[in-house]
N, C-alpha and C positions, 0 to 999 in steps of 0.2 A: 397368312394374313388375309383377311378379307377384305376381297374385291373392292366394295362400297366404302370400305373406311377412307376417309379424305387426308388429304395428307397439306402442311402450310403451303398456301402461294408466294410465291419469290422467298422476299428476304424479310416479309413482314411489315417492309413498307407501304402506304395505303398509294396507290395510281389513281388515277382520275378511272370515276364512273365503276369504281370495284363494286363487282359482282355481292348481291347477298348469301351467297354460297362457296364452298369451299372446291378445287377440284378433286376427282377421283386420284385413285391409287391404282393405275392400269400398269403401269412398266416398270423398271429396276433403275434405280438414279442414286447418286450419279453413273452416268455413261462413262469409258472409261476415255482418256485424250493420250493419246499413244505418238513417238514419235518417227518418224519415214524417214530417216538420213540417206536410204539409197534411191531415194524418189526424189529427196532434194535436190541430192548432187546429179539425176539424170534429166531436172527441172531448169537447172542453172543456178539453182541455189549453195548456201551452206548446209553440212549435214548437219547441223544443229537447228536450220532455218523452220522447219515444215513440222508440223503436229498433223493428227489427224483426231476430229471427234467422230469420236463412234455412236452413234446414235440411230446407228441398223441396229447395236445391240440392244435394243431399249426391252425384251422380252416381247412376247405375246405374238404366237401366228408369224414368227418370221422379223419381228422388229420393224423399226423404222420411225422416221420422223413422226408422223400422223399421231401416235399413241400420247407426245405432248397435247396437242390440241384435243385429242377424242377426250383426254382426260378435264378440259374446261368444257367442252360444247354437249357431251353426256352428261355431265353434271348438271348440267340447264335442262337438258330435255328431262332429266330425274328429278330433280326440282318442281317441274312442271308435270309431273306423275306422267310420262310418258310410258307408255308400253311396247311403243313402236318404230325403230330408228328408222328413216328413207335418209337418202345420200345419192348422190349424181358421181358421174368420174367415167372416163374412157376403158376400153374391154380391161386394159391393163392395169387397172387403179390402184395404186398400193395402199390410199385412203378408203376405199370403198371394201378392201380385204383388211384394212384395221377396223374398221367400221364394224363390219361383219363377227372380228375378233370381241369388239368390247360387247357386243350384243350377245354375244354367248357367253361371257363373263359374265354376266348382269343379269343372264337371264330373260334378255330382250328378244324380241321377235325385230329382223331386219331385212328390211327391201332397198335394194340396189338397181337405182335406174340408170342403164349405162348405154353410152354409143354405140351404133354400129346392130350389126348382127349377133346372133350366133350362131358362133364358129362349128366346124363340124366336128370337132375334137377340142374339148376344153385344154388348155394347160398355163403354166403358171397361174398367177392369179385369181384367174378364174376358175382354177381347179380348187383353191383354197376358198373361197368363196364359198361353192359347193361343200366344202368338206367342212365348215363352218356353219352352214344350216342356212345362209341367204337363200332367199328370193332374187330371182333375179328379174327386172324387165327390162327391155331391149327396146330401145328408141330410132333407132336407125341413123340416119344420115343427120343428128341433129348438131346444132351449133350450141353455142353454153344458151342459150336465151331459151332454143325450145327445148333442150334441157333441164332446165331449170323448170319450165312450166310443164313436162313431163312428171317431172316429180313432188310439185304441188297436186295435179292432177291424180297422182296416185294418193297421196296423201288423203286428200278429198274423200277417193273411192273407201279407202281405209277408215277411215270417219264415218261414213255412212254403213260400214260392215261392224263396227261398233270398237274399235280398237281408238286407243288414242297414241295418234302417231306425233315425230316431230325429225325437223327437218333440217339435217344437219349440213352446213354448207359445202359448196363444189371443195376439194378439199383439204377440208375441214377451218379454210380460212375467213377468220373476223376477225372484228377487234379483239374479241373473245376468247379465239383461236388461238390470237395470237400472244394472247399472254403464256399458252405455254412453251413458245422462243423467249420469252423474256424472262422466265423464268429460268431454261438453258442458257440463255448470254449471263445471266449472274452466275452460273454454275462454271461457266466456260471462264471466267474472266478472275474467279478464287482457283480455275486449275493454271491459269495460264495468267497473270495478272498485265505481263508486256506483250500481250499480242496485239499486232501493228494490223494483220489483214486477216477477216474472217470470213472465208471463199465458201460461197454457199448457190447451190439451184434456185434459181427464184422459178417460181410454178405459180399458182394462187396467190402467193404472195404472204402469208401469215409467217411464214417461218421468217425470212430475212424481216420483216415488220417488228416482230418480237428483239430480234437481235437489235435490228438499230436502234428500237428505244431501249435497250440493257448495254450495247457500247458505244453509241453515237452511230451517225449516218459514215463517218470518215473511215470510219475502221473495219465497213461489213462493204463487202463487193457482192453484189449477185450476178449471177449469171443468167441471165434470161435462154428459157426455155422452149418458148412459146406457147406455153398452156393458155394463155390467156395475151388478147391485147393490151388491157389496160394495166397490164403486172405491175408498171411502177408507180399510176398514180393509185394501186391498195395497194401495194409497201406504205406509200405517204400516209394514206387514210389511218390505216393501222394503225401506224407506229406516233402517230398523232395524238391518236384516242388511250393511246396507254404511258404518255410521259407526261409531266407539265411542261415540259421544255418543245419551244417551238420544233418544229421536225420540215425542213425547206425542203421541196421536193429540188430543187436544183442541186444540194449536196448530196442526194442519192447516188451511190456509185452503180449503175448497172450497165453488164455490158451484154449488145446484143448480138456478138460476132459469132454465137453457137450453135443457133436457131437450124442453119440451112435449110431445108425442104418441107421445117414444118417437127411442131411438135408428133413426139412418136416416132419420127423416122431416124435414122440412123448415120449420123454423119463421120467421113473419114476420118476429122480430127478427134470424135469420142472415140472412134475403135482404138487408134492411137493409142487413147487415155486408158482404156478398159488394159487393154495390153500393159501398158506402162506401168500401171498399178499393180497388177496381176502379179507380174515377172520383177518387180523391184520388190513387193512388198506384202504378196500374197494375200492383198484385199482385191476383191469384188468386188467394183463400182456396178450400179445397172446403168443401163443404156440410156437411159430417157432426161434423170437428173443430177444425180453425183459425177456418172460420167461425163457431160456437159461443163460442168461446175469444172472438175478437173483439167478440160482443152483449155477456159476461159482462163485457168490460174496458170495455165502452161502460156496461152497467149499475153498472161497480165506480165509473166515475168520476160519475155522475149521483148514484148515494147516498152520495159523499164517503168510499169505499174507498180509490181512489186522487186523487189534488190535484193540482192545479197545482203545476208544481217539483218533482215526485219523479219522477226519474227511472223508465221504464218499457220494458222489453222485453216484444214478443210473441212467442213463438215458433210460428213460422210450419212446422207439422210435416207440410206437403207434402200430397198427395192431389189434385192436378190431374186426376189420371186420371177419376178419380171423380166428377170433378163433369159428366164427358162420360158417365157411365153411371147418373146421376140422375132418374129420369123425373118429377120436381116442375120440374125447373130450369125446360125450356121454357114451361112457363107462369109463371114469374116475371118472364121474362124477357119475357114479352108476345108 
């Protein structure tokens, strides 16, 4: 099938402020929702309790969350006769390496402005990047703000070199963005129609946004990451701009007890999780988000968040790549 062919949004129901465009067809959907009984019962759960969505399998360069949203926020850049995708995101971005992905699909030329250095040996992510046809530039020490003006700044230059670029956000989160979680929560909710708790990494913030306005704000927990400070008031923004039903940022579940030392770094209770997952269920979490999302569901059910009997989806928002470009893992792993 080709790449460009669009494929319907949600369920066909018109949202506030829908797009005059359709999105792409970048991934394989449905994902499949598979169930863990032996993750449940080492959760404290029933083993009928816990699901898990797959949504690392989404195809393209490794899978992963991002390829919902690439698939609304490309479409706009296409729309707008783009030729040239720029996108922001840390050395390890799994957005900035779908980015990279849909730009080779499409035929795009793609520039990646990211944190940090670089390293003296590429690997994970950044090796795919590279193996992808990215551009890369390197901003150093920058926070999301010079970030972000980092890659307007490139953009600029690209404009002036005669290309017409466009600029897809930190990642890949808008309101825009995040229709393609709201497009996954109706997907999630005809595979699983009585799911009570949908345990997800909040990052940027578009994915859990999309979900809460496809199952309410009660039924999505995110788990904060610390990609960003403001993560929950754009969950609110978000998930505002894509229902007509009021979206209260007070009924937001998010919890911030996974953060430790800072986003990217590696905390006891995800090794835990990576572990736990691993040897119960022979899934992958990476390190940064799933894994995360996973301590938080393991901590939701120890403080009586989530019980025995309520049914529970995690969603499992890809980042394999990344857990091979981790320089904590190997010593976790002994």
């Amino acid at each position: 099938m080709d790449s460009r062919i669009t494929r319907p949004a949600h369920d066909g129901t018109a949202h506030p402020a829908d797009p005059p465009f359709s999105p792409l067809r970048l991934g394989t959907w449905p994902t499949p929702l598979e169930p863990a009984p032996r993750l449940a019962t080492a959760l404290g759960l029933r083993p009928e309790d816990l699901w898990i969505k797959r949504d690392d399998l989404t195809g393209l360069a490794g899978g992963g969350n991002k390829i919902r949203k690439l698939e609304w926020t490309v479409a706009k850049a296409l729309a707008e006769h783009a030729d040239t995708l720029v996108t922001t995101g840390a050395a390890q971005s799994n957005h900035a390496r779908l980015t990279a992905a849909a730009g080779a699909r499409l035929g795009l030329d793609v520039v990646l402005v990211l944190q940090g250095e670089p390293p003296a040996a590429a690997a994970g992510n950044l090796l795919l990047d590279s193996l992808l046809g990215a551009r890369l530039v390197w901003a150093g020490d920058a926070d999301g703000e010079a970030l972000d003006a980092a890659a307007r700044e490139t953009a600029k230059d690209l404009r002036k070199a005669g290309a017409t670029p466009a600029l897809i956000p930190f990642g890949g989160s808008s309101a825009l963005g995040a229709r393609g979680y709201l497009d996954a929560g109706s997907e999630l909710l005809e595979q699983c129609p009585d799911v009570r708790h949908i345990v997800v990494a909040l990052g940027s913030g578009g994915t859990m946004a999309g979900l809460v306005a496809a199952a309410g704000a009660r039924r999505v927990l995110g788990v904060d990451t610390g990609a960003r400070r403001d993560a929950k008031a754009a969950v609110h923004e978000y998930a505002a701009a894509l229902t007509h039903a009021p979206v209260a940022a007070e009924e937001l579940r998010v919890r911030t007890d996974q953060i430790g030392a800072g986003y990217g770094t590696l905390t006891p209770a995800t090794a835990e999780a990576l572990s736990l997952a691993a040897r119960c269920e022979g899934v992958v979490l990476d390190p940064v988000y799933t894994g995360r999302a996973l301590a938080g569901l393991r901590a939701a059910v120890r403080d009586g968040d989530i019980r025995p009997g309520e049914t529970t989806v995690l969603v499992h928002t890809g980042g394999l790549p990344g857990f091979f470009g981790h320089s904590e893992i190997p010593a976790v792993l002994g």
